[in-house]
C-alpha positions in Angstrom: -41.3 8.6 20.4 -40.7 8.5 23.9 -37.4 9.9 25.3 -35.6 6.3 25.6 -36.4 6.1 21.5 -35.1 9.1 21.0 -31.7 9.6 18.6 -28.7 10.7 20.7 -28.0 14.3 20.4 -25.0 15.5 18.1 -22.1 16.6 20.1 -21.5 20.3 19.5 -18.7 20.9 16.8 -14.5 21.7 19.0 -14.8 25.3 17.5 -10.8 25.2 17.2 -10.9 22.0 15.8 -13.9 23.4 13.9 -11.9 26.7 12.7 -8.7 24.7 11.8 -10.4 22.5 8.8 -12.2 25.8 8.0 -8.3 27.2 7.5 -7.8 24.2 5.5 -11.0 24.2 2.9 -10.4 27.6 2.4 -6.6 27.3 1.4 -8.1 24.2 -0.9 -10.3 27.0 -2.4 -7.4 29.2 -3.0 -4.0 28.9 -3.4 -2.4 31.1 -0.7 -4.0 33.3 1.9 -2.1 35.5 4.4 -3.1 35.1 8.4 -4.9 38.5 8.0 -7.3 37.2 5.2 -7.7 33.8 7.1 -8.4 35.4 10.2 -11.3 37.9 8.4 -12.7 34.8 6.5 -13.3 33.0 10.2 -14.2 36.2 11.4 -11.7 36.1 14.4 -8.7 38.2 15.7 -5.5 37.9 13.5 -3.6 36.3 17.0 -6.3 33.6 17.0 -5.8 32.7 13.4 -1.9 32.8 14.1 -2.2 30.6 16.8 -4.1 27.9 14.3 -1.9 28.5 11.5 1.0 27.9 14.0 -0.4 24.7 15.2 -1.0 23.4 11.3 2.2 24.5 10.3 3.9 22.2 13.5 1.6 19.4 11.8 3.2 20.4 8.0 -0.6 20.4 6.9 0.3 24.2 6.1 2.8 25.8 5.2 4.5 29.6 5.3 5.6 31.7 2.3 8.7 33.0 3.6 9.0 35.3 0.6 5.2 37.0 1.0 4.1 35.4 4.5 0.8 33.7 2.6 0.4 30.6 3.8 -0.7 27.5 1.4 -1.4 23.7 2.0 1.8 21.7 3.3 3.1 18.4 2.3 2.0 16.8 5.5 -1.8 16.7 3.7 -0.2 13.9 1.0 0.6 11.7 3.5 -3.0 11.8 5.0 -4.2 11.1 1.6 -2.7 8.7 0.2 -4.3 5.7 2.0 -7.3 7.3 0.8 -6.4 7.5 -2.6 -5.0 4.0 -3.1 -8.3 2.2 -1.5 -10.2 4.2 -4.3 -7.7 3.5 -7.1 -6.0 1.0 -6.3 -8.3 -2.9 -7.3 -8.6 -0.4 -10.3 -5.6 0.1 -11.7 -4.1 -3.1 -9.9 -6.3 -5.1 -12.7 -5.3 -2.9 -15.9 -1.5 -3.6 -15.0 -2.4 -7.6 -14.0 -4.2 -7.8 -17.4 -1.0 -6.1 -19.3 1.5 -8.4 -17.5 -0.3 -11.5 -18.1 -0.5 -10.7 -21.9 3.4 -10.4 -21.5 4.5 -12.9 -19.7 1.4 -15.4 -21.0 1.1 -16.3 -17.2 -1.0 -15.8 -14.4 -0.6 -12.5 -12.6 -1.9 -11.2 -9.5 -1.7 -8.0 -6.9 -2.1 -9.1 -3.3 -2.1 -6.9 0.1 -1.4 -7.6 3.6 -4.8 -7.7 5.8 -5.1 -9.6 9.3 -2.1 -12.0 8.7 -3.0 -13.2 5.4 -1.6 -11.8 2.0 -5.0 -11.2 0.2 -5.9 -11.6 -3.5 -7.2 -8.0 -5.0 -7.1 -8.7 -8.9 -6.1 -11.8 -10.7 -5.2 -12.2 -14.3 -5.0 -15.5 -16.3 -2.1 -16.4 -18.5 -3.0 -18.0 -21.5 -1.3 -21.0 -22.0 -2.6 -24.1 -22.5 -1.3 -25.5 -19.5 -1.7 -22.8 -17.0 -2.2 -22.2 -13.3 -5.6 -22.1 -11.9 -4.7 -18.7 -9.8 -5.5 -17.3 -6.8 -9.6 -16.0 -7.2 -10.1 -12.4 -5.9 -10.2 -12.1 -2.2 -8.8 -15.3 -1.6 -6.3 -14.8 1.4 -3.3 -17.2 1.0 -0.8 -18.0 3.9 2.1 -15.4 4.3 5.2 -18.1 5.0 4.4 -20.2 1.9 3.3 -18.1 -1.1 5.4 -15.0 -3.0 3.4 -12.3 -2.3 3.0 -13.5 0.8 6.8 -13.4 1.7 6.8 -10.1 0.1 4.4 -8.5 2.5 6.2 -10.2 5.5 9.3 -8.9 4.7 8.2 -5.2 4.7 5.2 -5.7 7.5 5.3 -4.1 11.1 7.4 -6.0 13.8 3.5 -6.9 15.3 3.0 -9.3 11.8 5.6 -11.2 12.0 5.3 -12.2 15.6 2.1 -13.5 15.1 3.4 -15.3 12.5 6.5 -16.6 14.1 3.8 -17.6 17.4 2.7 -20.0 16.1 3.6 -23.6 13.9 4.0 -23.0 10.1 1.4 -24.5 7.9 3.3 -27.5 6.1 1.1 -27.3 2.6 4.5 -29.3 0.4 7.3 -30.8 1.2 9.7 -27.2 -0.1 7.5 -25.4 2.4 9.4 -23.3 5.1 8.4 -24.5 8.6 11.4 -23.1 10.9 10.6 -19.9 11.7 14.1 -18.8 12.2 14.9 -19.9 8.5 12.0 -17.5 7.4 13.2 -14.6 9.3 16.6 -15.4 7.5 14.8 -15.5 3.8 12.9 -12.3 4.9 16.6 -10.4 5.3 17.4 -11.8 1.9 14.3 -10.2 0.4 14.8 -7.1 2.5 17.8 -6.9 0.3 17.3 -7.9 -3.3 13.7 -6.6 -3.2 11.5 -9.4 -4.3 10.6 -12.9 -2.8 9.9 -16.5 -4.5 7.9 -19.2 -3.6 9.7 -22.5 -5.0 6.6 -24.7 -5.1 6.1 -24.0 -1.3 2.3 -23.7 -1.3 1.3 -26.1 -4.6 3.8 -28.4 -5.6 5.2 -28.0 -9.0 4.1 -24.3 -9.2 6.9 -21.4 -8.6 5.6 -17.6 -8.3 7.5 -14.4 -7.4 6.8 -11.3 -6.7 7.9 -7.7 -6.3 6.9 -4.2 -4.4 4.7 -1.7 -4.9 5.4 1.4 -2.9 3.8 4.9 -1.9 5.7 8.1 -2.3 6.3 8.0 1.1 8.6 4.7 0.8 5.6 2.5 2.7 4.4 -0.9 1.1 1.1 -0.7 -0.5 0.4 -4.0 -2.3 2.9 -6.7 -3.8 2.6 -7.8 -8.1 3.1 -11.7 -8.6 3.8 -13.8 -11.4 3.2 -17.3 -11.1 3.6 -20.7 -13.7 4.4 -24.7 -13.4 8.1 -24.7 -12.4 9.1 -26.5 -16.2 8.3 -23.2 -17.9 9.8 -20.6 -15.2 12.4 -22.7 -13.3 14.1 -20.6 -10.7 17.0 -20.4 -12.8 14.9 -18.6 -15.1 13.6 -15.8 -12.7 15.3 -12.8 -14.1 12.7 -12.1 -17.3 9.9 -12.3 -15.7 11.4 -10.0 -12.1 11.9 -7.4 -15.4 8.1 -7.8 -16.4 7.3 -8.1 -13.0 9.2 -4.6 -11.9 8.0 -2.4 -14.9 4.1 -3.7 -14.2 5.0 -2.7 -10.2 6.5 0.5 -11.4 3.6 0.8 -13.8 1.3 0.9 -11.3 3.1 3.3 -8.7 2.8 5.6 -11.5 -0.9 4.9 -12.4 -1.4 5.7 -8.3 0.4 8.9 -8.5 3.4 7.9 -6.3 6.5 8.8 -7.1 9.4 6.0 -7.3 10.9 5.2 -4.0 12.4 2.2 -3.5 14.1 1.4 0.0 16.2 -1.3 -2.2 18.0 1.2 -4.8 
């Protein structure tokens, strides 16, 4: 191998950096551990290992004992892994909850997250009725102005979403779709408020869906649950039995994920 074919060379480890994951794989391996301990584990002066903890504590990633000065791991590590948890757990448990709420409502069900400008289909779940709705198929990404979950995501998105969005013409796909992107931002408020969003046969005519949030412990959007069926068996008149289903199976699933319930619309 000559030395243009040769593998670049590893950069050598940030020994603070290095010593302040150390800190925090040995407070996984026990449950508190005073600065003195810490500091003989790294095999470093006790300032030096007051100085990391300091710095981790600033970040909540640790936290001090005030009653015995042992430090343990701080809330701040949650945060860090919940995105990691739900992108493990999440198409999982999404589909035990989509299969459960189609058996009760008999109609097609669906979870759906928010990736590049599109609200995209995770798990899907077929009612079973003889005249049903063909569904969304798994990653199918559907249009965020026209559909329920789509609206949904919208509503709760960073300010950078909607104004791509709002950039650019609508999508006319019926004659009920929104194409006045001042009217949308208006419905968005509305779903801000009541917590859920509809889609009145705005993508497929004759087809209504609606949907509802699912959300971390933290209070941030993770996915959005939809119900959706022909307009003569859930008119928008009718809404309210299926929102129930439809919150229990979101709730359902925040549970299954380990968040606790925090809902910016209570």
């Amino acid at each position: 191998m000559t030395s243009s074919e040769q593998r670049p060379e590893v950069a050598a480890p940030i020994q603070s950096v290095d010593r302040a994951l150390q800190i925090l794989e040995f407070l996984t391996e026990e449950t508190e551990l005073t600065s003195s301990e810490i500091a003989r584990r790294l095999g470093v002066h006790r300032s030096t290992a007051s100085r990391l903890l300091a710095t981790l504590e600033h970040r909540n990633v640790v936290e001090q004992l005030a009653d015995r000065g042992a430090y343990r791991l701080g809330i701040g590590l949650l945060r860090m892994a919940y995105p990691v948890s739900t992108r493990f757990d999440l198409a999982r448990d999404s589909q035990t909850i989509c299969d459960a709420l189609a058996e009760a409502t008999q109609e097609t069900t669906n979870v759906a997250i928010l990736d590049e400008g599109y609200a995209v289909t995770i798990t899907q779940s077929a009612g079973q009725r003889m005249v049903g709705v063909a569904g969304q198929y798994v990653g199918q990404r559907v249009p965020l102005h026209a559909t329920s979950t789509g609206k949904l995501l919208l509503a709760y998105a960073p300010e950078e979403v909607w104004a791509q969005v709002s950039a650019q013409p609508l999508v006319k796909f019926t004659e009920a779709t929104q194409l006045e992107a001042k009217h949308l931002a208006e419905e968005l408020g509305v779903i801000r408020q009541r917590g859920w969003a509809s889609a009145v046969g705005e993508w497929e005519e004759g087809i209504n869906a609606l949907a509802v949030p699912v959300w971390d412990a933290t209070g941030q959007l993770v996915a959005a649950v939809s119900v959706t069926a022909p307009d003569f068996r859930m008119p928008e008149a009718q809404f309210e039995p299926f929102l129930a289903q439809a919150r229990q199976a979101a709730r359902d699933l925040e549970s299954r994920l380990g968040f606790s319930r925090v809902d910016p619309t209570a």
